[in-house]
DSSP file (Angstrom, degrees, kcal/mol; ACC not computed):
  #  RESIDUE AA STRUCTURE BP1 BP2  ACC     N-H-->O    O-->H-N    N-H-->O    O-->H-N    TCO  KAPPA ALPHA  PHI   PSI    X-CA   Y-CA   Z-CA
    1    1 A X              0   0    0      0, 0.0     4,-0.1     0, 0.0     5,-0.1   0.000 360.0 360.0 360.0 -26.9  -21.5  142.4  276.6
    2    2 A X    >>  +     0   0    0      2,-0.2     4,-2.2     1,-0.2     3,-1.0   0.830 360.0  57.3 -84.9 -31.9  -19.5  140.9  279.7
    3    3 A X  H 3> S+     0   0    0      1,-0.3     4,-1.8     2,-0.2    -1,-0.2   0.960 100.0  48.1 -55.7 -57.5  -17.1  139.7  277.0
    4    4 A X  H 34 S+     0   0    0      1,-0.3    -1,-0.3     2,-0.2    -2,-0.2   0.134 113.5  48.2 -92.0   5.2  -16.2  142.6  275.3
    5    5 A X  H <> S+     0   0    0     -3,-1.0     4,-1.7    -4,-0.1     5,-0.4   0.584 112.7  51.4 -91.1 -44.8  -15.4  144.7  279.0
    6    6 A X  H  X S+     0   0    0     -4,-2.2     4,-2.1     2,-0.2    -2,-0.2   0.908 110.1  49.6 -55.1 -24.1  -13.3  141.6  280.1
    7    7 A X  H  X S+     0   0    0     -4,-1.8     4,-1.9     1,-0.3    -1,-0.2   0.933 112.3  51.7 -85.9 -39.9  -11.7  142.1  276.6
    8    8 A X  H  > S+     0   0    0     -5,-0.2     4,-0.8     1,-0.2    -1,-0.3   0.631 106.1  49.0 -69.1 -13.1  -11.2  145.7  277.5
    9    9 A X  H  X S+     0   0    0     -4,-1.7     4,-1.1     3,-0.1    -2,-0.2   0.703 104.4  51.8 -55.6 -39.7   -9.8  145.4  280.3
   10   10 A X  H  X S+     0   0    0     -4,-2.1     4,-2.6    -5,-0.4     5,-0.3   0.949 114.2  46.8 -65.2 -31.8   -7.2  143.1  279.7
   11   11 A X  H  X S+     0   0    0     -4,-1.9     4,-1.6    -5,-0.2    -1,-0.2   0.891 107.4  56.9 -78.8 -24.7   -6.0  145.2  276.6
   12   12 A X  H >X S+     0   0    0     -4,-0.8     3,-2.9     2,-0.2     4,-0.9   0.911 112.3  42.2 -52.5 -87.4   -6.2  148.2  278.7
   13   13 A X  H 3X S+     0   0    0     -4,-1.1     4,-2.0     1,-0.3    -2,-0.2   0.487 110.7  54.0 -13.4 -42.6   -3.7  146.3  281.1
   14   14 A X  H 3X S+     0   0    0     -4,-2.6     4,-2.5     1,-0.2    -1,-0.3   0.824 113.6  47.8 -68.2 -27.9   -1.4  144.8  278.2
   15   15 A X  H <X S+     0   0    0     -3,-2.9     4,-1.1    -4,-1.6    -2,-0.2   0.874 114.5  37.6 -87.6 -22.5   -1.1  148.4  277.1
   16   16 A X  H  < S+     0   0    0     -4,-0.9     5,-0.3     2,-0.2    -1,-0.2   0.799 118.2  58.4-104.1 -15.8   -0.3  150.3  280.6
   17   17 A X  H >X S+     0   0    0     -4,-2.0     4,-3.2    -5,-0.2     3,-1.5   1.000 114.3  38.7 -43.8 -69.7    2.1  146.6  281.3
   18   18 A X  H 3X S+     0   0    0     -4,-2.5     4,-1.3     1,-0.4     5,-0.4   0.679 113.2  53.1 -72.2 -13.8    4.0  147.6  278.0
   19   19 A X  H 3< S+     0   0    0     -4,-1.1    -1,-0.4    -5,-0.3    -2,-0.2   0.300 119.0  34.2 -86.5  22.6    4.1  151.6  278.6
   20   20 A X  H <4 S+     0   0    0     -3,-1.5     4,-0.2    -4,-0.1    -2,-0.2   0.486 125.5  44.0-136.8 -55.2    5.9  151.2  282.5
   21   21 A X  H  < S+     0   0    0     -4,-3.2     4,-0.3    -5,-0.3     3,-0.2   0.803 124.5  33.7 -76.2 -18.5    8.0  148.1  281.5
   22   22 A X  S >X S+     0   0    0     -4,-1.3     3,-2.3    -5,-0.2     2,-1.2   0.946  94.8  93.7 -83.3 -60.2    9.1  149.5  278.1
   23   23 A X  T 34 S+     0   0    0     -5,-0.4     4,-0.4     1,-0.4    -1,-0.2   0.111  84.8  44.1  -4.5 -23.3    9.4  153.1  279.0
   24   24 A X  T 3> S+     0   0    0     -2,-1.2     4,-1.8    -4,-0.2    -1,-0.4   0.808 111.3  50.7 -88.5 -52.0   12.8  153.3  279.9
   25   25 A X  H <> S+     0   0    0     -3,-2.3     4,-1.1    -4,-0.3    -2,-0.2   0.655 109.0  53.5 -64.6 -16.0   14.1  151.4  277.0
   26   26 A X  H  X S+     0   0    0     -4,-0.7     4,-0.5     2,-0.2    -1,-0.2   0.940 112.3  48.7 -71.1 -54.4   12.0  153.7  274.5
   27   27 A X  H  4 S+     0   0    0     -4,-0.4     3,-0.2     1,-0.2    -2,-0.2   0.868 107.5  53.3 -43.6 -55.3   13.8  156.7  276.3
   28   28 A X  H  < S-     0   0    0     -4,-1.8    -1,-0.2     1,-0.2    -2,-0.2   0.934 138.8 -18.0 -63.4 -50.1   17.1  155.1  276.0
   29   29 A X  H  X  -     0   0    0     -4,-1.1     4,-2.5     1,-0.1    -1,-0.2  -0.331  57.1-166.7-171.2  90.8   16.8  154.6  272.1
   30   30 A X  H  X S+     0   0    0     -4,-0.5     4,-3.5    -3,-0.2    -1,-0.1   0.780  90.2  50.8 -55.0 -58.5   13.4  154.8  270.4
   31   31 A X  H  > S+     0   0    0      2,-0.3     4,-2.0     1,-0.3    -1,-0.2   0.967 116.2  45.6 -73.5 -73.2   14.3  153.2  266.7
   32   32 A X  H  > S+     0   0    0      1,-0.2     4,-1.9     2,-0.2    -1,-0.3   0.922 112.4  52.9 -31.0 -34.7   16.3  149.8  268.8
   33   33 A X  H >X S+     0   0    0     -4,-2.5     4,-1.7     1,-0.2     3,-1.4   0.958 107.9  51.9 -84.1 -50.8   12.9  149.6  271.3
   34   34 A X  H 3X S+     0   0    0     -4,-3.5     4,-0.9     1,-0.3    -2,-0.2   0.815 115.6  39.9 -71.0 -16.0   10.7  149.4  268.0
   35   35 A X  H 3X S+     0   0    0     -4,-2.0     4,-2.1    27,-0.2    -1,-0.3   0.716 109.0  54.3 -79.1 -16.2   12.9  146.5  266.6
   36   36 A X  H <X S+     0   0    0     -4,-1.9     4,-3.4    -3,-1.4     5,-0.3   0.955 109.5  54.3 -82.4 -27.0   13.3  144.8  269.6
   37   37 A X  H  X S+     0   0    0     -4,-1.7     4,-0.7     1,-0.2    -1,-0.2   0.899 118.8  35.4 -37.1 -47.0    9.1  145.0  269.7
   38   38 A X  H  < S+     0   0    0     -4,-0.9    -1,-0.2    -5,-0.5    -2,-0.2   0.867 119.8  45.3 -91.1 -16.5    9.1  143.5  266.4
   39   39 A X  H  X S+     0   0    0     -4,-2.1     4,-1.3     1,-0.1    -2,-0.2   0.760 100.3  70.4-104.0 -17.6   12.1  141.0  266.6
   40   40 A X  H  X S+     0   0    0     -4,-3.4     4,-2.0     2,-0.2     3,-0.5   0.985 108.2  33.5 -56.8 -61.5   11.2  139.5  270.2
   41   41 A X  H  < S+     0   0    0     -4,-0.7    -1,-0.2     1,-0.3    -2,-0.1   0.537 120.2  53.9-106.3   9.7    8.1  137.6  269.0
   42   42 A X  H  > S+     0   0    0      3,-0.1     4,-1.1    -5,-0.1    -1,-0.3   0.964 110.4  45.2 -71.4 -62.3    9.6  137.0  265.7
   43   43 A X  H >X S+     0   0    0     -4,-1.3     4,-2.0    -3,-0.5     3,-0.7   0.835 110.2  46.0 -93.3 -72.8   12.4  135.5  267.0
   44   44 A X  H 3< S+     0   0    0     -4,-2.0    -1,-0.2     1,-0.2    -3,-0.1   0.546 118.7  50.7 -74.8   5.7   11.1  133.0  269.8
   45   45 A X  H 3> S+     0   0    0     -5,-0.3     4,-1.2    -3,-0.2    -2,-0.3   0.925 113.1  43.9 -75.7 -46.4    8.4  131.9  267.0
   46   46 A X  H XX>S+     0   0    0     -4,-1.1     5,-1.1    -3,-0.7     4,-1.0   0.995 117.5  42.4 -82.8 -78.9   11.2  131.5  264.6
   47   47 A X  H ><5S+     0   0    0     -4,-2.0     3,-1.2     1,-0.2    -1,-0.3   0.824 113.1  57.6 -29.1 -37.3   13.5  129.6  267.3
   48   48 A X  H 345S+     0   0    0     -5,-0.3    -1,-0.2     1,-0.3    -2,-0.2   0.825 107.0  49.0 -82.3 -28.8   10.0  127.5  268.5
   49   49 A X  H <<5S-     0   0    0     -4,-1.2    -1,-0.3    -3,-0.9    -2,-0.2   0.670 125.1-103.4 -91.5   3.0    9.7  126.3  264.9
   50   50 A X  T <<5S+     0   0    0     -3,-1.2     2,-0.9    -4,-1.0     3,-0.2   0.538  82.0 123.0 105.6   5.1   13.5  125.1  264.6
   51   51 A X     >< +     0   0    0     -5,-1.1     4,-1.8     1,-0.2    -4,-0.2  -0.644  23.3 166.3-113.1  77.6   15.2  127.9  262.4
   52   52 A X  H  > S+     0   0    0     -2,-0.9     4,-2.1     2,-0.2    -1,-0.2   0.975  74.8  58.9 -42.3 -77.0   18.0  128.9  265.0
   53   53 A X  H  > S+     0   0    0      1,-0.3     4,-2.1    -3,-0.2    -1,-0.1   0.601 107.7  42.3 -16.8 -56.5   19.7  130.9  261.8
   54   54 A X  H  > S+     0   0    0      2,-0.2     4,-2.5     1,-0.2    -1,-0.3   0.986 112.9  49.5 -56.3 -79.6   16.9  133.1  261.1
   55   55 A X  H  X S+     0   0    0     -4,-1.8     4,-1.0     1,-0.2    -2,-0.2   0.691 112.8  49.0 -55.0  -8.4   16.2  133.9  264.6
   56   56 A X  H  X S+     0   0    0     -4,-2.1     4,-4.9     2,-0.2     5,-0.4   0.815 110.6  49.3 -83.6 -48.9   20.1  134.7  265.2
   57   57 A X  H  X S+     0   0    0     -4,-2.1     4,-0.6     1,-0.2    -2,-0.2   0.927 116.7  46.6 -72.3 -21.5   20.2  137.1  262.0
   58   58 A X  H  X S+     0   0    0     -4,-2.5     4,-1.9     2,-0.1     3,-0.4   0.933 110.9  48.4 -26.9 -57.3   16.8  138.6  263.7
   59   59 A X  H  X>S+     0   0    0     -4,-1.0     4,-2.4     1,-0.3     5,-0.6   0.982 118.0  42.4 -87.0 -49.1   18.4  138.9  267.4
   60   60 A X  I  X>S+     0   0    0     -4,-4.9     5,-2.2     1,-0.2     4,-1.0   0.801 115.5  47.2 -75.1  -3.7   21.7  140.8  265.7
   61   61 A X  I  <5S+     0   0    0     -4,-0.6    -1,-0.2    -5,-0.4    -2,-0.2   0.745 114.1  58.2 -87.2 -31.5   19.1  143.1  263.1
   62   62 A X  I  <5S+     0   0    0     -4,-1.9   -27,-0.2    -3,-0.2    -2,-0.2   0.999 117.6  27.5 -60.0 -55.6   17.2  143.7  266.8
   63   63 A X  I  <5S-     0   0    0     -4,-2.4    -1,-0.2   -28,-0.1    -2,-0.2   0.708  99.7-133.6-106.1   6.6   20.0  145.0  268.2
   64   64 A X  I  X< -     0   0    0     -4,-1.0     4,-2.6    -5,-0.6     3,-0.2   0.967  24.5-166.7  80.0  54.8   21.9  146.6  265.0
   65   65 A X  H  ><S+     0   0    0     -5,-2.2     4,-1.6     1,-0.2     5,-0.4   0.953  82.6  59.3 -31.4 -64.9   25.2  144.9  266.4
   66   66 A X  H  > S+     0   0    0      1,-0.3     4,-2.3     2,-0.3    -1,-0.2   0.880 104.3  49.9 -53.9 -39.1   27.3  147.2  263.7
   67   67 A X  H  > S+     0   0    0      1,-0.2     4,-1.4    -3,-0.2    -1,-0.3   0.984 110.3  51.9 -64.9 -42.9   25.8  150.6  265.5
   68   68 A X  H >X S+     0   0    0     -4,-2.6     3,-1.6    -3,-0.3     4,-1.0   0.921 106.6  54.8 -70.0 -38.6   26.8  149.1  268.6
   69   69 A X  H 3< S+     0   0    0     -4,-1.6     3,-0.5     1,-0.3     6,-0.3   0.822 104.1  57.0 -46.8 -50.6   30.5  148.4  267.2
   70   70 A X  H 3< S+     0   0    0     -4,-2.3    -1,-0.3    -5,-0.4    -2,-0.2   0.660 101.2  46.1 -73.9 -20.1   30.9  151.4  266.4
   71   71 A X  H << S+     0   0    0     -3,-1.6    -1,-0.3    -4,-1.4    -2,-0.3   0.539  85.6 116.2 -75.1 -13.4   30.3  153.1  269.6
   72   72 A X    ><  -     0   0    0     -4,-1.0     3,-1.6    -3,-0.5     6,-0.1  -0.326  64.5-140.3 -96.5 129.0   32.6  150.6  271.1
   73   73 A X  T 3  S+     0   0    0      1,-0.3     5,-0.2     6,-0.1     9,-0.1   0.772 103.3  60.5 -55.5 -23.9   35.9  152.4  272.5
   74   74 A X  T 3  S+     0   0    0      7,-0.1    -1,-0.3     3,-0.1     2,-0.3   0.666  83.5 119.5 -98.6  10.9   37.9  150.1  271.5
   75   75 A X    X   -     0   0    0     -3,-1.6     3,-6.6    -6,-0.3     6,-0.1  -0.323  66.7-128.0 -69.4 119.5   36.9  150.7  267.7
   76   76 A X  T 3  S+     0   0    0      1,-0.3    -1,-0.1    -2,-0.3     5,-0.1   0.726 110.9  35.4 -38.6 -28.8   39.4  151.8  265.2
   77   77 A X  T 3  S+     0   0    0      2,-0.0     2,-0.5    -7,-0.0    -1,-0.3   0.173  88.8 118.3-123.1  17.5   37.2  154.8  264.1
   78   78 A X    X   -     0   0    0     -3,-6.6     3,-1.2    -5,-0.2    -7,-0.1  -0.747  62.9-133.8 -91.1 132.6   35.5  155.8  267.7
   79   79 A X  T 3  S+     0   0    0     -2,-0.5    -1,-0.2     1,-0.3    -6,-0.1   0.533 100.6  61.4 -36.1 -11.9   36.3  159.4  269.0
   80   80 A X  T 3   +     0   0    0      2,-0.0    -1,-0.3     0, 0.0     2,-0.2   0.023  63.6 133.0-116.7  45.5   37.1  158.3  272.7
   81   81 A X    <         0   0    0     -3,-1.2    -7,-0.1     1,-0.1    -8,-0.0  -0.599 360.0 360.0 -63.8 145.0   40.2  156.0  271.5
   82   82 A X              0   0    0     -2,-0.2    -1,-0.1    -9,-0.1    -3,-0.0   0.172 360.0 360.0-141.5 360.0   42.7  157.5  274.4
Protein backbone atom coordinates (compact mmCIF):
# COMPACT_ATOMS: atom_id res chain seq x y z
CA UNK A 1 0.00 0.00 0.00
CA UNK A 2 3.01 2.42 0.92
CA UNK A 3 4.21 1.63 -2.56
CA UNK A 4 1.50 2.63 -4.54
CA UNK A 5 1.15 6.44 -2.52
CA UNK A 6 4.98 6.82 -3.00
CA UNK A 7 4.08 6.01 -6.67
CA UNK A 8 1.47 8.57 -6.52
CA UNK A 9 3.08 10.99 -5.45
CA UNK A 10 5.93 11.10 -7.52
CA UNK A 11 3.67 11.01 -10.72
CA UNK A 12 1.59 13.61 -9.20
CA UNK A 13 4.98 15.68 -9.01
CA UNK A 14 6.30 14.67 -12.67
CA UNK A 15 2.91 15.99 -13.85
CA UNK A 16 2.64 19.54 -11.94
CA UNK A 17 7.01 19.61 -12.87
CA UNK A 18 5.88 19.29 -16.62
CA UNK A 19 2.69 21.70 -16.42
CA UNK A 20 4.83 24.96 -14.75
CA UNK A 21 8.10 24.07 -16.79
CA UNK A 22 6.23 23.41 -20.15
CA UNK A 23 3.51 25.91 -19.79
CA UNK A 24 4.92 28.63 -21.49
CA UNK A 25 6.23 26.77 -24.38
CA UNK A 26 2.60 25.08 -24.87
CA UNK A 27 1.27 28.79 -24.89
CA UNK A 28 3.84 29.88 -27.37
CA UNK A 29 2.90 27.04 -29.95
CA UNK A 30 0.95 24.03 -28.85
CA UNK A 31 1.51 21.58 -32.15
CA UNK A 32 5.85 22.37 -31.79
CA UNK A 33 5.52 21.69 -27.65
CA UNK A 34 3.81 18.27 -28.55
CA UNK A 35 6.72 17.30 -30.90
CA UNK A 36 9.36 18.50 -28.93
CA UNK A 37 7.59 16.06 -26.09
CA UNK A 38 7.80 13.35 -28.34
CA UNK A 39 11.21 14.06 -30.20
CA UNK A 40 13.32 14.94 -26.88
CA UNK A 41 13.37 11.39 -25.54
CA UNK A 42 13.49 9.98 -28.92
CA UNK A 43 16.20 11.79 -29.85
CA UNK A 44 18.75 11.51 -26.79
CA UNK A 45 17.77 7.53 -26.99
CA UNK A 46 18.50 7.61 -30.63
CA UNK A 47 21.87 9.75 -30.04
CA UNK A 48 22.68 7.23 -26.75
CA UNK A 49 22.55 4.24 -29.10
CA UNK A 50 24.98 5.81 -31.85
CA UNK A 51 22.52 6.95 -34.73
CA UNK A 52 23.59 10.79 -34.80
CA UNK A 53 21.50 10.85 -38.43
CA UNK A 54 18.31 9.80 -37.06
CA UNK A 55 18.41 11.88 -34.05
CA UNK A 56 19.34 15.10 -36.30
CA UNK A 57 16.34 14.32 -38.87
CA UNK A 58 14.21 14.04 -35.36
CA UNK A 59 15.71 17.46 -33.76
CA UNK A 60 14.86 19.30 -37.35
CA UNK A 61 11.03 17.31 -37.61
CA UNK A 62 10.89 18.66 -33.61
CA UNK A 63 11.28 21.89 -34.54
CA UNK A 64 9.69 21.93 -38.30
CA UNK A 65 12.87 23.95 -39.40
CA UNK A 66 10.89 24.79 -42.86
CA UNK A 67 7.85 26.63 -40.77
CA UNK A 68 10.52 28.43 -39.12
CA UNK A 69 12.12 29.53 -42.63
CA UNK A 70 9.46 30.75 -43.53
CA UNK A 71 8.75 33.17 -40.91
CA UNK A 72 12.26 34.19 -41.27
CA UNK A 73 12.44 38.07 -42.58
CA UNK A 74 14.88 37.60 -44.57
CA UNK A 75 12.74 34.91 -46.66
CA UNK A 76 12.02 35.49 -50.26
CA UNK A 77 8.27 34.92 -49.71
CA UNK A 78 7.80 36.57 -45.96
CA UNK A 79 5.37 39.63 -45.70
CA UNK A 80 7.80 41.87 -43.49
CA UNK A 81 10.69 41.94 -46.40
CA UNK A 82 11.23 46.00 -46.07
Amino acid sequence: MTKIIIISILVILFAGFLYWAYLPDYRRNPKEFWRTLIGMPLGMLLGGLGYPSLNDKLKKWATDDKMKNKNDPTHSNSKNNF
